[in-house]
N, C-alpha and C positions, 0 to 999 in steps of 0.2 A: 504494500500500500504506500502510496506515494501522494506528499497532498505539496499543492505549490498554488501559488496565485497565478489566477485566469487572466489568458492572451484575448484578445476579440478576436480571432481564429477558433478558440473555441464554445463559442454562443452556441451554433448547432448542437455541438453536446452537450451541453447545459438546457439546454431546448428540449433534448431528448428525453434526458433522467428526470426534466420537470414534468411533461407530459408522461410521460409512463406513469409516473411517481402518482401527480396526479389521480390516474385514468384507473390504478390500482388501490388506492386508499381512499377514495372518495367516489368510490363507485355508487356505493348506496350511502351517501352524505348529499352529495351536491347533483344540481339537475344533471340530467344527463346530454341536455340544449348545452352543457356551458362545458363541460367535457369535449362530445364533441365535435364543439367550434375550437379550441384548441388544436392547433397545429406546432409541427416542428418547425414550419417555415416561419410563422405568426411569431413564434414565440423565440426564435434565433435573433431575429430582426429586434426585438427589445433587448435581448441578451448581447446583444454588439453596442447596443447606447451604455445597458445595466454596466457593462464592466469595464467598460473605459472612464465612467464616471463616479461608480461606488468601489467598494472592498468585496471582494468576490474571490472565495478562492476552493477548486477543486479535488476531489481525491479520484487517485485513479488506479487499476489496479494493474496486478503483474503486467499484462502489456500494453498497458498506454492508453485502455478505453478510461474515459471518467463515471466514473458510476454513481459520484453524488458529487453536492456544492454546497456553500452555504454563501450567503450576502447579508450585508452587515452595514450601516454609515447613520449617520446621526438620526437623531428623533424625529421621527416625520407627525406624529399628533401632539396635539399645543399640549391638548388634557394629558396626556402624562411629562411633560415638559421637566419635572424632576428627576424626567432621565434624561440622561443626554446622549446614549446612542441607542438603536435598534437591531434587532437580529430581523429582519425582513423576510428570510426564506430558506429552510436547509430541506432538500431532498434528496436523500440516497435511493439507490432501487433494494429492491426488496430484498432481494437476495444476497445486502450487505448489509442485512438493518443487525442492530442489534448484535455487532461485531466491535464495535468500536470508531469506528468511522465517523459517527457525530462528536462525538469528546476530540477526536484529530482536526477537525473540522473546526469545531470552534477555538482550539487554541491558538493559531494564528491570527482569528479574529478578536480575540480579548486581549493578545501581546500587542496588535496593532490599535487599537482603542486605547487601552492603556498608555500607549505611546504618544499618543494624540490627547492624554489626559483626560479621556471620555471614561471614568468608572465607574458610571450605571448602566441598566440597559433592561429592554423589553422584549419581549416578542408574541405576538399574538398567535393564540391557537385554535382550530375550528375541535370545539367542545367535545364531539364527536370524534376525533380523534385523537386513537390509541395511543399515537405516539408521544402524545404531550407528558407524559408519566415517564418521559426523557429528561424535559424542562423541569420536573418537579422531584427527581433525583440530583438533578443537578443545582438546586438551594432555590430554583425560583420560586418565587411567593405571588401568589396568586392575587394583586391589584385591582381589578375589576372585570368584569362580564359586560362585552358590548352585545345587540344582536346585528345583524349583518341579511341582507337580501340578495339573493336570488337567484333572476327569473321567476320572482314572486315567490320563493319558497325561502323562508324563515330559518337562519343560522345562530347560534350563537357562539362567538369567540372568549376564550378564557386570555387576559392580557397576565402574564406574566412580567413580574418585572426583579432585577438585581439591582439592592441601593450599591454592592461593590464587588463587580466581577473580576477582582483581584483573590476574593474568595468561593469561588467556582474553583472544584476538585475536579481536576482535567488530567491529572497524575504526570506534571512537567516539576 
């Protein structure tokens, strides 16, 4: 496993593992209108802006495919404004979950916040999913419940947040 910060070369594969990722954990969560309309090409074309402009960084395995990312850069909602970065998006494929691959993933993201003197941070979770009981081994404290729409069908998000993700056990 090999994790390094994203080229805009590689948006397509970050395109890919988010669609997949998606299409497989949110099967029966989210409509299936918004699935999908999701594409590799739709979703490269934001991932070539996404990673020239935020913190983006991939893991990939023995030979060089990337199988998950995560994205990270400051506080994008006023309402949690007591933090001051955000984790925006981590998806690995399935068949890496729960190997370690998220705790690899986010350490480069919290050396590099840290570094930037950013040491809070949030991230929102669709309540529904499983994998959020990632974020809440990993000390986050659960700050508030937004709900979230659609295609007219009703979500709710668990925000997460770190008042010091200096103290996130990432085993570095």
């Amino acid at each position: 496993m090999r994790i390094r910060e994203a080229k805009p070369r590689d948006a397509r594969a970050v395109a890919k593992v988010q669609v997949d990722t998606w299409k497989s954990t949110y099967s029966d969560i989210v409509p299936d209108k918004v699935l999908n309309k999701m594409t590799y090409e739709s979703r490269a074309k934001q991932w070539r802006s996404i990673i020239s402009n935020q913190m983006v960084y991939v893991a990939e395995d023995e030979f060089g495919s990337i199988i998950g990312f995560a994205n990270a850069s400051e506080q994008r909602l006023s309402e949690y404004s007591d933090y001051e970065a955000e984790l925006y998006a981590m998806y690995i494929l399935d068949e890496y979950q729960r190997m370690g691959v998220g705790k690899q993933l986010l350490e480069p993201i919290v050396d590099e916040l840290v570094r930037k003197e950013m040491h809070s941070m949030t991230v929102l979770v669709l309540e529904e999913n499983e994998s959020r009981e990632f974020y809440e081994l990993l000390g986050g404290k659960e700050i508030d419940r937004v709900e979230i729409e659609l295609l007219d069908q009703k979500l709710n998000e668990i925000v997460y947040g770190w008042e010091d993700i200096r103290e996130i056990e990432l085993g570095h």
